[in-house]
Every structure is written in C-alpha cells, then in structure tokens.
C-alpha positions in Angstrom: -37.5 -1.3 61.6 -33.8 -0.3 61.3 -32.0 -0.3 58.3 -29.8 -3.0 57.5 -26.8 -1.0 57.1 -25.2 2.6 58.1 -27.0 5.3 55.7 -24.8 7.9 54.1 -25.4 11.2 53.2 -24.8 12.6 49.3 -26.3 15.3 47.0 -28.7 14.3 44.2 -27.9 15.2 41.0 -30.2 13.6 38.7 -33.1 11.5 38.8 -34.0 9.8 35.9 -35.5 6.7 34.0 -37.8 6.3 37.1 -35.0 4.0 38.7 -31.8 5.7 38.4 -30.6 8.5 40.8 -27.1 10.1 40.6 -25.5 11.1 44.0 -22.3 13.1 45.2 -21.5 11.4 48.5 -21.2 13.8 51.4 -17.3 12.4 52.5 -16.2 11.2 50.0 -17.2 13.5 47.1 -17.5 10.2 44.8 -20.2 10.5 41.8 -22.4 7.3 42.7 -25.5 5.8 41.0 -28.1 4.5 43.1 -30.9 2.8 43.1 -34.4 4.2 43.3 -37.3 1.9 44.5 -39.7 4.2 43.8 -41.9 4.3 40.6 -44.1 7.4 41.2 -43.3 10.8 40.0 -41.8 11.5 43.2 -42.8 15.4 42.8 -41.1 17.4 45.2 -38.5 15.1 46.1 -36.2 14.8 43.4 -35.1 18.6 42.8 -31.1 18.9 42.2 -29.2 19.6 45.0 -31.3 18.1 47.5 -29.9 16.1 50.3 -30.6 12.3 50.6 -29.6 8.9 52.5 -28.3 6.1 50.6 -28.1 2.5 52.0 -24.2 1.1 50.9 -24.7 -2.6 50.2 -21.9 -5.0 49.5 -24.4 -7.6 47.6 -22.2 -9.5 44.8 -25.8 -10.1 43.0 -26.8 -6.5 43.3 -25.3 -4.1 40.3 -25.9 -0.9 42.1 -24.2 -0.7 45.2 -26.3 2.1 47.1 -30.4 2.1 47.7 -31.8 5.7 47.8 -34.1 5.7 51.2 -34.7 9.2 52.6 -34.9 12.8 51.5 -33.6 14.9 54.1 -35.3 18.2 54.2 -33.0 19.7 56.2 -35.0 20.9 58.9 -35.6 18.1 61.4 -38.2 16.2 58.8 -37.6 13.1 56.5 -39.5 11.6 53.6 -38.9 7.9 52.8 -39.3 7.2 49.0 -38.3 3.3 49.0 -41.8 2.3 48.7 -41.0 -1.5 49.6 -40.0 -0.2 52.9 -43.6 0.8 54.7 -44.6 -2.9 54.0 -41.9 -4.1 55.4 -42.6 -2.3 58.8 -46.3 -2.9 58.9 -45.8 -6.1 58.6 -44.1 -5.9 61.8 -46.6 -3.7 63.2 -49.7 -6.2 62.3 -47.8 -9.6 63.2 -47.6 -7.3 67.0 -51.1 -6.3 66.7 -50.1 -3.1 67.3 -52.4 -1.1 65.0 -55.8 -0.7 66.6 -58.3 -0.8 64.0 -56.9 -4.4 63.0 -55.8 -5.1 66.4 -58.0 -7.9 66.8 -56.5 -9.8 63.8 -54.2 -13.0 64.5 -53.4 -14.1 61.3 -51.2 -12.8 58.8 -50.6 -13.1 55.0 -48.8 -10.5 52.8 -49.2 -10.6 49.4 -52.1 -13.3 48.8 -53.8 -13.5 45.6 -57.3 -12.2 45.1 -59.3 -10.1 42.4 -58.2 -10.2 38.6 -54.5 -11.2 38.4 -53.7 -8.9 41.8 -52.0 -9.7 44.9 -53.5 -8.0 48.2 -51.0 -6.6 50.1 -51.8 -8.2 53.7 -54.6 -10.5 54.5 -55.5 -10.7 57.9 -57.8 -13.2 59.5 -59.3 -14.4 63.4 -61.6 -17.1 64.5 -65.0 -15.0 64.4 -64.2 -12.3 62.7 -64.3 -11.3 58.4 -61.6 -11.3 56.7 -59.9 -8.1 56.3 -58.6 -7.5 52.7 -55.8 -4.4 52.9 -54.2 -2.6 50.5 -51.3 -0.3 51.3 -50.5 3.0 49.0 -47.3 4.6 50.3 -48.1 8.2 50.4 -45.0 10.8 49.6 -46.2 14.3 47.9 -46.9 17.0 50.4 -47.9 20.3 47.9 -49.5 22.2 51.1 -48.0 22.4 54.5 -48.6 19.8 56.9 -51.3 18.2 54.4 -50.1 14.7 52.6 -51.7 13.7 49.3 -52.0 10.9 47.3 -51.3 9.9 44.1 -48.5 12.0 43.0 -49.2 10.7 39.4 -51.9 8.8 37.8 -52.6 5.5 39.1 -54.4 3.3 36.9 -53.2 0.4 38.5 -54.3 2.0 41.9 -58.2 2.7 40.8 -58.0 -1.4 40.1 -57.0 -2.5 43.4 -60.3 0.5 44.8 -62.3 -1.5 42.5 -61.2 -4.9 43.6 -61.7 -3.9 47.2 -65.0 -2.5 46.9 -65.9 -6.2 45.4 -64.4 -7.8 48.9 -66.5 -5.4 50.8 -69.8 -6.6 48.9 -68.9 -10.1 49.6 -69.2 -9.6 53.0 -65.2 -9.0 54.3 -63.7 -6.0 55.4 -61.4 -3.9 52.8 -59.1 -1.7 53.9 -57.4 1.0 52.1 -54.6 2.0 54.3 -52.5 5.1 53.6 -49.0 4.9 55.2 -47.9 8.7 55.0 -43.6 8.2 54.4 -43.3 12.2 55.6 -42.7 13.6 59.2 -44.1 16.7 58.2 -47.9 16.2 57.8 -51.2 15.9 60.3 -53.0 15.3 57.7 -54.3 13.8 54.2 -56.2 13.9 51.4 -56.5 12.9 47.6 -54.7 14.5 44.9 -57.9 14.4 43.0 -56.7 17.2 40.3 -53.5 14.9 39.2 -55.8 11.7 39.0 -59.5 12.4 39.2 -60.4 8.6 38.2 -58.3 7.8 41.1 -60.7 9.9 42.7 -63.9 8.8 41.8 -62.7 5.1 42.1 -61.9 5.9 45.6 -65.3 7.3 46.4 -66.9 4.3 44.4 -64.9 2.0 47.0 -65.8 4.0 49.9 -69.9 4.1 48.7 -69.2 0.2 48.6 -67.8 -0.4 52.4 -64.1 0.2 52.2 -62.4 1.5 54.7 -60.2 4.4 55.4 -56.9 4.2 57.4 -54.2 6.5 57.4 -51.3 6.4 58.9 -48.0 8.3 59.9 -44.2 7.1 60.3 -41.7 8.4 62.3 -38.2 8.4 60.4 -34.4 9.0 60.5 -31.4 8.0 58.7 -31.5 5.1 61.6 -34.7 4.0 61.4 -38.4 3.8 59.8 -41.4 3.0 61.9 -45.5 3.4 62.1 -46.6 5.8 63.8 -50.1 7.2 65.0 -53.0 7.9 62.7 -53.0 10.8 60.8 -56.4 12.7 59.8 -58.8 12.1 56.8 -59.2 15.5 54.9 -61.1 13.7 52.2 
C-alpha cells in the first residue's frame, strides 16, 4: 500500500498529549504540528531529535496539515506508528488471499460487531469453513534487538478483545489474534508481560481457549507499507 502523498522528512521535537507531535521539517526548517495516530506509549520512538516521515495533506476539513507515519532509524530500518495504517494493508492482503493461514477465506468484513459493545477487526468467512474472528494489535516497541513486543503500555482494552476471542473459539469459530510487527528490524516476538502482566495472562487464557497465534512482519519505506512474511512466536 503506498501512501497517498509524497512523505517529508523533519525532526521531532516533542510528542505530547498522546496526539500531538512537533516537527522541524528537513527543507524547509518550518516548526510544524502534526498529527499522531497513535495512542500507545510509543516507547522508543518518540525521543527528541529523532528523524521521522510526515504525510503533507491539503484536506480543507483536516486542522493539521501533516500525518506522522514513520520513524526513521537511520540505518536502513523503519517503524510505522500510524496504527490505522496495518489494517488498511491487510485488508488488502486478505481481500488477495494472500496470507496463508487464512488463505482459504473468500469473504471479507472489517470491523463487524461481536462480543460486548466491540467491533472485530476483520471477519472472514467461506462456504464450509468456521468463521474466523481476527483481531489485529499493531506491534511497535522493540526493547531487545531483533525481538518485537507487545503492549508497550497497559491494555485494558486489549485483554477484552483476548477475552472476547476466547468466547468465539468456544462457540465453535476460529479466533485469531494476529500481531502485525510495524518494525523492519525484528525476527521475532513476544509479550511485554512485565509492562502489562493481565495482558498477559488474558492472552494465555485465550490461547488455553483455542485462539490463535499469527504474527506477522511489514516491509516499509517512506514510499510504501506492506505485509510481509511471518515472524516467529517467542511466547
């Protein structure tokens, strides 16, 4: 999936009220504000000084005129922290039944309502085969070389969706909890657990239950963001 329009290169200089992200622009030298579609704690990623992309946008309903997508870290790897982004491409991916664990899936629905007030992220379905309930946790904190983890904050709102898929899974469909890795700079993954241990435990409830594991990579530039191959479980 390509971005919409030409990123630009700036110099973050402050990240703040979870949103908000003040930028130096690289040619220019303007002081911008941009937007930051990320609600996490983003730990690791938001250090002053550090080189990002911005997406310019001339929308007369938009305030801020610049999305914050990558994080350059300056040698050769990326890490995308728009987390509306990864959906975006997998929806691609799964409408080209190009991911094989789902492969066999003709049918898709993104955001369908299910559980307690909750909206599954994609909902796939085929003639003779469950349905397959997946949820979709974009993953960006790296604390160890090459090793991904996930949550970078607590997640009460992400132990509800485990528990919801674990439910799916004992009515008989398949639930999915997919892991779409936003870095190009880890093999593999594996739960924050000492940042969120309920996250944890709700995760190994789920897994106890029937719910699967998928994890996966993307390969990213300041032109593009796509899925890539799977990355491994270190869980």
């Amino acid at each position: 999936m390509r971005f919409q329009t030409e990123l630009v290169p700036a110099r973050l200089t402050k990240r703040y009220k979870r949103f908000l992200a003040d930028c130096v622009l690289e040619q220019s030298g303007q002081e911008i504000t941009a937007h930051c579609a990320n609600p996490g704690s983003m730990m690791g990623l938001a250090t002053l000084g550090t080189r990002v992309w911005l997406e310019p946008n001339d929308d007369p309903r938009k305030k801020l005129k610049f999305g914050w997508r990558l994080v350059d870290h300056e040698n050769g790897h990326f890490t995308g922290v728009d987390t509306s982004l990864p959906n975006r491409a997998l929806k691609t991916a799964l409408n080209a039944q190009a991911i094989a664990p789902l492969s066999a899936y003709t049918m898709v629905r993104p955001e369908v309502k299910y559980g307690q007030n909750s909206r599954i992220d994609f909902l796939l379905s085929a003639a003779g085969l469950p349905d397959a309930y997946v949820e979709v946790k974009s993953v960006t904190l790296s604390r160890c070389e090459g090793v991904a983890e996930f949550p970078d904050s607590v997640t009460a709102r992400g132990a509800k969706h485990l528990t919801e898929l674990a439910e799916m899974a004992r009515q008989g469909h398949r639930a999915v909890m997919l892991y779409l890795v936003q870095r190009t700079d880890c093999t593999g993954f594996k739960l924050a657990e000492d940042i969120d241990p309920a996250y944890a435990a709700a995760y190994r409830r789920a897994t106890a239950s029937g719910v699967e594991t998928l994890c996966l990579g993307t390969n990213i530039s300041p032109d593009s963001i796509e899925i890539a191959s799977a990355i491994d479980v270190l869980i």
